[in-house]
C-alpha positions in Angstrom: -0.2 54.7 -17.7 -2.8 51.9 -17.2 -5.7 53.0 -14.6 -6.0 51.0 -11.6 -8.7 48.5 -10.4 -10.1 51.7 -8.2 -10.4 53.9 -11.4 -11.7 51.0 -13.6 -14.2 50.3 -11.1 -15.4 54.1 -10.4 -15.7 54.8 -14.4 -18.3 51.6 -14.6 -20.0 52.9 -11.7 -20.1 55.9 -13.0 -21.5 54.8 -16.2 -24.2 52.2 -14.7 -25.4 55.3 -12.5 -25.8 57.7 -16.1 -27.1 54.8 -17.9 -29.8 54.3 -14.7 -30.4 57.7 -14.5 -31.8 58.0 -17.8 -34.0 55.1 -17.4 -35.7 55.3 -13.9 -38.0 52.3 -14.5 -35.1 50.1 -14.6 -33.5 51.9 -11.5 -36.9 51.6 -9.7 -36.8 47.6 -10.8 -33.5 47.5 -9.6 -33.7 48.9 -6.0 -37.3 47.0 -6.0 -35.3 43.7 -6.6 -32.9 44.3 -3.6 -35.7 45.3 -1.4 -37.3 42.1 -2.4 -34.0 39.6 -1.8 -33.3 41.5 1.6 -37.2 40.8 2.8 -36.6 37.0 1.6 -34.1 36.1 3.2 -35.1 37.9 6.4 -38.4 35.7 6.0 -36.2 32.8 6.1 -34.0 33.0 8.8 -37.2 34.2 10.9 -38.9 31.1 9.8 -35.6 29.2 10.4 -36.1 30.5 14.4 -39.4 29.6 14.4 -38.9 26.0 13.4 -36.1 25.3 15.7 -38.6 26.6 18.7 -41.2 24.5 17.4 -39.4 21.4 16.8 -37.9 21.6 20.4 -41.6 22.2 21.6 -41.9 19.2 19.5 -39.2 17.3 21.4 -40.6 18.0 24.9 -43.6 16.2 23.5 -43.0 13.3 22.5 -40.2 13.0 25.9 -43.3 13.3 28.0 -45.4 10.6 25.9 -42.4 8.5 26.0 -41.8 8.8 29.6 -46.1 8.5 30.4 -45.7 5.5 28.5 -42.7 3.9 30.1 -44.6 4.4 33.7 -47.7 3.2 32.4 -45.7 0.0 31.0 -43.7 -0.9 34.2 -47.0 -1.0 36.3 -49.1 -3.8 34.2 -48.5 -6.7 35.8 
């Protein structure tokens, strides 16, 4: 009888975990690496945020410099 996708995929688990095991350097590098991808892209989408706030600051701006202008514009004879 042919194993499963569940017991195919438990026997390579198994086998990456022994093979890990007996090299913790690489297991270190390896839970160092998804430490490092999860911090990324948490950096990102903070940044992300932080850009969207600014570039509405951004937008209130210029709207008040547009709208200065305008008045200044419609009183010159």
């Amino acid at each position: 009888m042919n194993p499963g996708v569940t017991e195919e995929a438990g026997g390579t688990a198994r086998t990456l975990i022994s093979s890990l095991a007996s090299t913790p350097v690489i297991l270190a590098l390896v839970v160092f690496n998804v430490i490092y991808i999860a911090a990324s892209v948490w950096l990102q989408v903070k940044q992300s945020d932080r850009f969207t706030e600014n570039q509405k600051i951004w937008e209130q701006m210029v709207e008040k410099a547009m709208t200065f202008c305008e008045q200044h514009r419609e009183t010159k004879p």
